[in-house]
N, C-alpha and C positions, 0 to 999 in steps of 0.2 A: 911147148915153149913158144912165146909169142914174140914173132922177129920183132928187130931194132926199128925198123922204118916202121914198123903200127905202132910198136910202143910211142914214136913221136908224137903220134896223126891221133894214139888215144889221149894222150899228154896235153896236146894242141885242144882239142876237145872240152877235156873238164876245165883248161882255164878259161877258156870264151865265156862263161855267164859272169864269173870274176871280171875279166875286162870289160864286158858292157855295164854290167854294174858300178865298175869304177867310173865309168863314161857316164853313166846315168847320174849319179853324185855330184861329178863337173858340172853338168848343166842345171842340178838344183841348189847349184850355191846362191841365188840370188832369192831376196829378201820378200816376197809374195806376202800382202796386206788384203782383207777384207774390207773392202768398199763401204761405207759407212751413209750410205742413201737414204736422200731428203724426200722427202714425201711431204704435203699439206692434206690433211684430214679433211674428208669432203662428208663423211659422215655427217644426216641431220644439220648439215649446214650450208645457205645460200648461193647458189652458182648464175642464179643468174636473176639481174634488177629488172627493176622498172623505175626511172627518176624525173623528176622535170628537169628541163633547160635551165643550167646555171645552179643548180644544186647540189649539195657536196655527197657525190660517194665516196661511203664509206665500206671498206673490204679490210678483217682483220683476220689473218689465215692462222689454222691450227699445223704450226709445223711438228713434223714427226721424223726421227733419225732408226735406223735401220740400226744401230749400236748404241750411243750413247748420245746424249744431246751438247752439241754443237756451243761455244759461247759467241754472241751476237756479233762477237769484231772477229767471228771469223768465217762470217756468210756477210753477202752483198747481196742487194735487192738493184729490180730494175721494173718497173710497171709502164706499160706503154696499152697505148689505147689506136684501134685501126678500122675503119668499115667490115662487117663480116659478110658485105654480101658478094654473090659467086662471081669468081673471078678475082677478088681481093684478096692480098695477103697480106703479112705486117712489114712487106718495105714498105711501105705508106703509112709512118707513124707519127701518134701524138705522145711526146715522154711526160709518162702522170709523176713521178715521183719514184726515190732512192731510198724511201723507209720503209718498214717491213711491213708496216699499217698503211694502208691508203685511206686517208683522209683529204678531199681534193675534190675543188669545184669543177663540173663539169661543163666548158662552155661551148663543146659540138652541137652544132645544128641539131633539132630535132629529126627525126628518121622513121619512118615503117619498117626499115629495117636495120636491124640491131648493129650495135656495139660489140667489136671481141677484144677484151681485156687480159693483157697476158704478163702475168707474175715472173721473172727470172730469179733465180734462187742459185746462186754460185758460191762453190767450198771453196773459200781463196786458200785452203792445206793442200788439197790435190786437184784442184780445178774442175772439178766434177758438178756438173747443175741438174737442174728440173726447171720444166715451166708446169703452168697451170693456167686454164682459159676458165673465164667467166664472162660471162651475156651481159649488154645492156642495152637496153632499149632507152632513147631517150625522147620524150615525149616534150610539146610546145608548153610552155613556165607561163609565159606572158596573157594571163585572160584579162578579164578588166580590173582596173584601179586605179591609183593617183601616184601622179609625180613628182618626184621635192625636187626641185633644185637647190642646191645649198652649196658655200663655199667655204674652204680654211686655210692653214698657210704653204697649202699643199696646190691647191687650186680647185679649179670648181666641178663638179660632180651630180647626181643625180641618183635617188634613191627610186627603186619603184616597192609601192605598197598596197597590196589586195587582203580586204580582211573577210570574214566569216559572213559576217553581217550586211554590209554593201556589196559583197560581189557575189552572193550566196556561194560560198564554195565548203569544202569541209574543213581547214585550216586556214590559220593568216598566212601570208607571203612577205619575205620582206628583204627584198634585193640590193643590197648592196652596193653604192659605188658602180652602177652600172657601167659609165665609159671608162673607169681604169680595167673594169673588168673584158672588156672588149679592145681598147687602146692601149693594155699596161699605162697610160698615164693620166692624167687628169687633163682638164683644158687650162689654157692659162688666160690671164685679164678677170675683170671683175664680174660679177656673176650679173644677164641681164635676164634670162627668160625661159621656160622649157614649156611648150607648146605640144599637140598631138592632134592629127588630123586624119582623119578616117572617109571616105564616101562609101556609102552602101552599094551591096550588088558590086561590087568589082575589088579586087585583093592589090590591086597596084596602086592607089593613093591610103599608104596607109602607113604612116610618118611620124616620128619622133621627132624634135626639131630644138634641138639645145645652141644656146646663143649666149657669148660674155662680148665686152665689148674691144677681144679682139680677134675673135671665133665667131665661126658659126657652122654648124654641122645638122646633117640629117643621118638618121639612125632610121635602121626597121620597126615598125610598129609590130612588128610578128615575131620577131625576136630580138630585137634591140641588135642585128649588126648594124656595122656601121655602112653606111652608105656614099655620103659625098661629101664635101665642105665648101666654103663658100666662096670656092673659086670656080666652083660648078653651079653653084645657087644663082649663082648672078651673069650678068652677061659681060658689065662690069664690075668688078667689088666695089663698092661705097670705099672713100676715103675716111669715114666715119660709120662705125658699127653705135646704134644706140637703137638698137631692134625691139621691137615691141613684139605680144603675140601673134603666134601666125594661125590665121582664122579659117574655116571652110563649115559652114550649117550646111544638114542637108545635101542637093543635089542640083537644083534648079539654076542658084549664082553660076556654075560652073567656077566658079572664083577662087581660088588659093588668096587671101591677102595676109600682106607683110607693111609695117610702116616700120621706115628707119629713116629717125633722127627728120621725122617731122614728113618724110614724103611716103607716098602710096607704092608701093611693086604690088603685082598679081599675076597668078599662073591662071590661065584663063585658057581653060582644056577647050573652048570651043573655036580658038583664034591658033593657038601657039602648038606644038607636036604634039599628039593626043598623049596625056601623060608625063608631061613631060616635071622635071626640078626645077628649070630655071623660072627666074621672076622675072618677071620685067625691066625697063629702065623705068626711071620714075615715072608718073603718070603728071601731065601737067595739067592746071586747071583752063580751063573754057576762058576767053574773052569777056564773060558774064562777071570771073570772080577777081579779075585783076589778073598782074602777073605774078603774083605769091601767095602760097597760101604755106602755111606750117599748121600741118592735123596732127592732133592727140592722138595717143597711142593708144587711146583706150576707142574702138569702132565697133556698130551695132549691125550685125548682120542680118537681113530678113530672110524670113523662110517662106515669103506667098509661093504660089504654084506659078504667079508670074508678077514678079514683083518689078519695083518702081526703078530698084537699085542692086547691085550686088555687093556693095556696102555703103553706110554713112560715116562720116567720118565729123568731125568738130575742128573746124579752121580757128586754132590759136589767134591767129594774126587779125583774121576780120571777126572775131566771136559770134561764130554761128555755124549751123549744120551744112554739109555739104555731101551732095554723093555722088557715086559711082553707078552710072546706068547699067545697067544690064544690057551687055556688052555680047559682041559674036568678035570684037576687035580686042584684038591684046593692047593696045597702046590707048585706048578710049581717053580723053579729055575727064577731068572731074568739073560737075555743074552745079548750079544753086537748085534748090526748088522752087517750085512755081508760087509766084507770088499769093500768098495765105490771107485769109478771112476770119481765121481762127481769132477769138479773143482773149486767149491763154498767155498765148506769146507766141512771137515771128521766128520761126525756125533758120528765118534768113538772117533775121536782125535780134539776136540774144542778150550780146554785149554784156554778157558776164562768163569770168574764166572758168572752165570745164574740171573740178576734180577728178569723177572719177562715170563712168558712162557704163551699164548692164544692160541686161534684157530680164525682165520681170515678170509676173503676172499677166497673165492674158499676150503675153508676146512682146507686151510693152519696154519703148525704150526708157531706163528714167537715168537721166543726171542730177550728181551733185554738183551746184554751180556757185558758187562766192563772185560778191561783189568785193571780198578782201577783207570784211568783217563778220558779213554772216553768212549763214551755209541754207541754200533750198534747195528742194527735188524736183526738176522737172521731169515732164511725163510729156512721151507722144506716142505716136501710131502709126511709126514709119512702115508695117509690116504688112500692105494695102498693093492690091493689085493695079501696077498702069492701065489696064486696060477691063473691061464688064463687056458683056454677052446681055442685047436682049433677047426677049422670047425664040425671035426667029432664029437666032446663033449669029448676029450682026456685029463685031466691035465696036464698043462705044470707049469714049474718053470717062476715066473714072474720076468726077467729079468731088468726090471724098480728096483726093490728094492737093486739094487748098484747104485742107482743114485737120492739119495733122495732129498742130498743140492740142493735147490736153490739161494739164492742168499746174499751176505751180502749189508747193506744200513750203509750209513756211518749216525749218529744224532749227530755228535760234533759241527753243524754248526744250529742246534737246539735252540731257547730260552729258557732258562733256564731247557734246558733238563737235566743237571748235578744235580739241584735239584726237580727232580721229583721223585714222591713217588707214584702213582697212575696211574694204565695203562686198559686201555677195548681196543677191535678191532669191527670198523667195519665190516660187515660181506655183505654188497653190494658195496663196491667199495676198494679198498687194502689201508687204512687208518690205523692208530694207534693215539688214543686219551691217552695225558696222563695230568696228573696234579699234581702243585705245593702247597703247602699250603694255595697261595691264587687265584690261575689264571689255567684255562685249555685253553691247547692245542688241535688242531687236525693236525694230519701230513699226507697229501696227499701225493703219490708213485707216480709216472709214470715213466717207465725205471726203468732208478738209479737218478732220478730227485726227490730227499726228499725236501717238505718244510713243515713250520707249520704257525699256525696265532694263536692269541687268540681268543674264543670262548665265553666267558663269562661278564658280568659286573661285577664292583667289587660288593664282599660279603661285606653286614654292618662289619663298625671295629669291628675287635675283634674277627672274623669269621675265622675258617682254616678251611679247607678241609680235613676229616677222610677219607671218604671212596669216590668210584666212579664208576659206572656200565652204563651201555648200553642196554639196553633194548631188549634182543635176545634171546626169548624163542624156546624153541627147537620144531622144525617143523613136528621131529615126533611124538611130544605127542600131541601139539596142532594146527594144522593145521591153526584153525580159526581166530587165532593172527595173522598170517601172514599179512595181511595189517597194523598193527598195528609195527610190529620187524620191531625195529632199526629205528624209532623215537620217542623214547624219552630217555632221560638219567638223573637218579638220581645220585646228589652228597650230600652227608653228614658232616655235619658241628657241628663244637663247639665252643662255645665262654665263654666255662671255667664255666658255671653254666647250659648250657642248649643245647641239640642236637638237632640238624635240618634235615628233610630229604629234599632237593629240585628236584622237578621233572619239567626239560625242553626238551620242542620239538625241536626237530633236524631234518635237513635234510637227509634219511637216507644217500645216495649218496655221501655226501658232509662231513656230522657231523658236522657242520655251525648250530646255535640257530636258529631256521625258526616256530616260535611263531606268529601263525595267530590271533590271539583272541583277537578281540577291549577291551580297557580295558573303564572305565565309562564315558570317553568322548570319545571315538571312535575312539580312536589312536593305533596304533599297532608296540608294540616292540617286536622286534623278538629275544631280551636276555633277558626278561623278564619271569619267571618262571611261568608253567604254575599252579603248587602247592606248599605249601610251609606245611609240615607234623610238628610241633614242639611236646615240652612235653617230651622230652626224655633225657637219660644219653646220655654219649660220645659215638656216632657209629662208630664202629668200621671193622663192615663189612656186607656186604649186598649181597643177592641173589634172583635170581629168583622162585616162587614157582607156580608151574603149577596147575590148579585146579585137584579137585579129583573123586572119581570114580563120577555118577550120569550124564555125559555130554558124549556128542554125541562122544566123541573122547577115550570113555573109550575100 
């Protein structure tokens, strides 16, 4: 017989598994769910870019659910972009976008070393995420091409354009709105001028320079930031902006030139802080030229290895040439030149008003000049060294600089040269291309033998002609164009809601449309454009822009 007190202790015994069991049950009354994890499919699919500067990447991820798939309003996205290199992490971030697709211009500085782009993926049911890292490297956009500046009722803006054909590259390029894309906004006032200014051998004069007339700014020529405006440009701001382009050939002028609203500033790297943005105060003229002069905005800059001037300019007021010595002083005096012999015409003494001033063939300066009825070209050779070396290595005074006119050409027997608005120069054979609202010209020289033809097809109705350029990059920043300078030519156009840039090939020789490229049946018109840029306000004016430091020619 088994006493009372073990029968308790065995009693006590077989219920214990019964009460931890009961206890066990307590604590599994709660409702335990299997997690339902987001994943993005990296299988066979891109993790990491390569893009240029200012180009949209695009990232569309393959998402994947650990259970069932997810409906779109009930995940949130988050894309943020941060430096990956060591020592960086993403408090330092740039937010790319809240869609589940990235589609999104990218405008960080270019870099050697890479971009870390990171996907946020959050279940707004349980609050559970995932991220994902993707690379990118983002490499310099800006090589060489041309500028529009164009405005609409938004304000005025800048497009930049590199195509196949003039910039040899493997695609076109075609940028967008450049300062909203750097500024979020546009500039305001009326659109006056977009300029580009590069000197060889050195990465720090190397300048964008967008101007309306109540702006004015300078942007990087290497990546289009922005850089200063024009309360740094100047030492005082002009009370009147009416800015013409800002000039720099070559390397010898040492000269930056800017004319606004009739006077001369220049950064004159050999006087003023080496490097320096600012321009000058006005420059006045010599006792020689009076006390007034008002110069054209249109000035010829020489390229001798030791020239006369670091520019010429055209005094409005006394009609005639005047220039800018080659200066070691920032504030230099502007002078006449030395009294001429020439029997062309007095470079001093013109006395007919200046349309429109290039540099042409052979280096030559020529203007379009009207006495108020009819229109001729003069020609000189302001591009002559002050000074000659005889045998011994002696300076001598160069006697050539009293005989600089060359020649006058008569354009009264011209088609519709009276309403032309638009003028570029050949620079391989002594030509002058100019254009009307709806029609371009080109005018071949020989002797004093002028003629012209038309050049072009007609523009769709409704189309005028804004602007007009020639394709002549300068040979000494960029050598490697040179097969490329002086066949092709953009003209710009508006038809009242929408601006055009058209880019055609030309003979350079000739300036004749010489359009090789079979179009989808295999025919070849040679006035047929070989691009056609749209998307834009009214352009207004257009330049050349030489790439930036990073190439063989820096």
């Amino acid at each position: 017989m088994i006493p009372v007190n073990m029968k308790k202790i065995i009693l006590c015994l077989m219920l214990l598994p019964a009460l931890f069991t009961s206890c066990y049950k307590d604590e599994g009354n709660y409702d335990y769910k299997e997690l339902n994890e987001i994943t993005v499919d990296t299988v066979g699919v891109k993790t990491s870019f390569v893009i240029d500067q200012y180009d949209s990447l695009v990232i569309e991820p393959k998402i994947n659910f650990s259970l069932s798939a997810l409906p779109e309003t009930a995940l949130a996205y988050r894309w943020i972009m941060y430096s990956d290199a060591w020592g960086k992490d993403d408090t330092e971030t740039t937010e790319l976008s809240t869609e589940r697709n990235l589609n999104v211009q990218i405008t960080a500085p270019a870099s050697a070393t890479p971009y870390a782009v990171r996907l946020y993926i959050t279940n707004k049911n349980d609050g559970s995420s995932y991220e994902m890292k993707y690379t990118v490297t983002v490499q310099p956009s800006v090589v060489s091409g041309i500028l529009a500046l164009h405005q609409d009722a938004d304000g005025v803006d800048f497009d930049y354009i590199a195509t196949a054909g003039a910039v040899m590259i493997d695609k076109n390029k075609h940028m967008r709105n450049v300062v909203s894309s750097i500024l979020d906004r546009k500039l305001s006032g009326n659109a006056a001028t977009v300029s580009s200014v590069r000197v060889n051998y050195t990465t720090l004069i190397n300048r964008v320079y967008v101007a309306t007339d109540e702006e004015f700014m300078q942007f990087s020529g290497y990546d289009f930031a922005y850089e200063c405006d024009k309360n740094e440009l100047f030492y005082d701001v002009p009370s009147r902006l009416q800015l013409s382009k800002v000039k720099r050939e070559g390397q010898t002028p040492y000269c930056t030139i800017l004319v606004n609203d009739g006077s001369v500033y220049n950064i004159n790297n050999q006087a003023s802080q080496k490097w320096s943005n600012t321009f000058s105060d006005p420059l006045r003229p010599s006792s020689s030229l009076g006390e007034r002069i008002i110069v054209s905005p249109y000035y010829y800059i020489p390229d001798a290895n030791f020239p006369m001037a670091s520019a010429i300019f055209y005094d409005e007021l006394g009609k005639r040439f005047v220039r800018l010595p080659k200066t070691f002083y920032e504030t230099e005096e502007i002078v006449s030149f030395d009294p001429q012999v020439s029997t062309a015409f007095d470079v001093n003494n013109v006395g007919k008003d200046l349309i429109w001033l290039g540099k042409g063939y052979n280096n030559h300066a020529f203007a379009v000049m009207t006495d108020g009825s009819s229109r001729e070209l003069y020609r000189a050779d302001f591009n002559k060294a002050e000074t000659i070396y005889d045998e011994d290595g002696s300076p001598e005074y160069n006697e050539e600089l009293n005989d600089l006119a060359l020649r006058v050409y008569d354009l009264s027997s011209l088609t519709d040269i009276n309403k032309a608005k638009f003028y570029d120069l050949g620079l391989y054979a002594t030509q002058l291309m100019y254009a009307t609202d709806r029609d371009i010209y080109v005018v071949s020289i020989s002797g004093s033998n002028v003629r012209c033809e038309k050049i072009n097809r007609d523009f769709p109705e409704g189309e005028e002609i804004t602007a007009l350029m020639i394709w002549n990059p300068d040979m000494n920043i960029m050598r490697s164009l040179e097969t490329t300078r002086g066949k092709y030519l953009y003209v710009a156009t508006w038809n009242g809601e929408e601006g055009k840039v058209y880019e055609f090939k030309i003979a350079r020789n000739t300036g004749r449309m010489d359009n090789d490229i079979p179009d989808e049946f295999g025919n070849v018109d040679a006035a047929a454009p070989v691009n056609v840029f749209d998307g834009m306000g009214k352009v207004t004016d257009l330049c050349i822009k030489l790439q930036g430091k990073d190439n063989f020619d820096n």
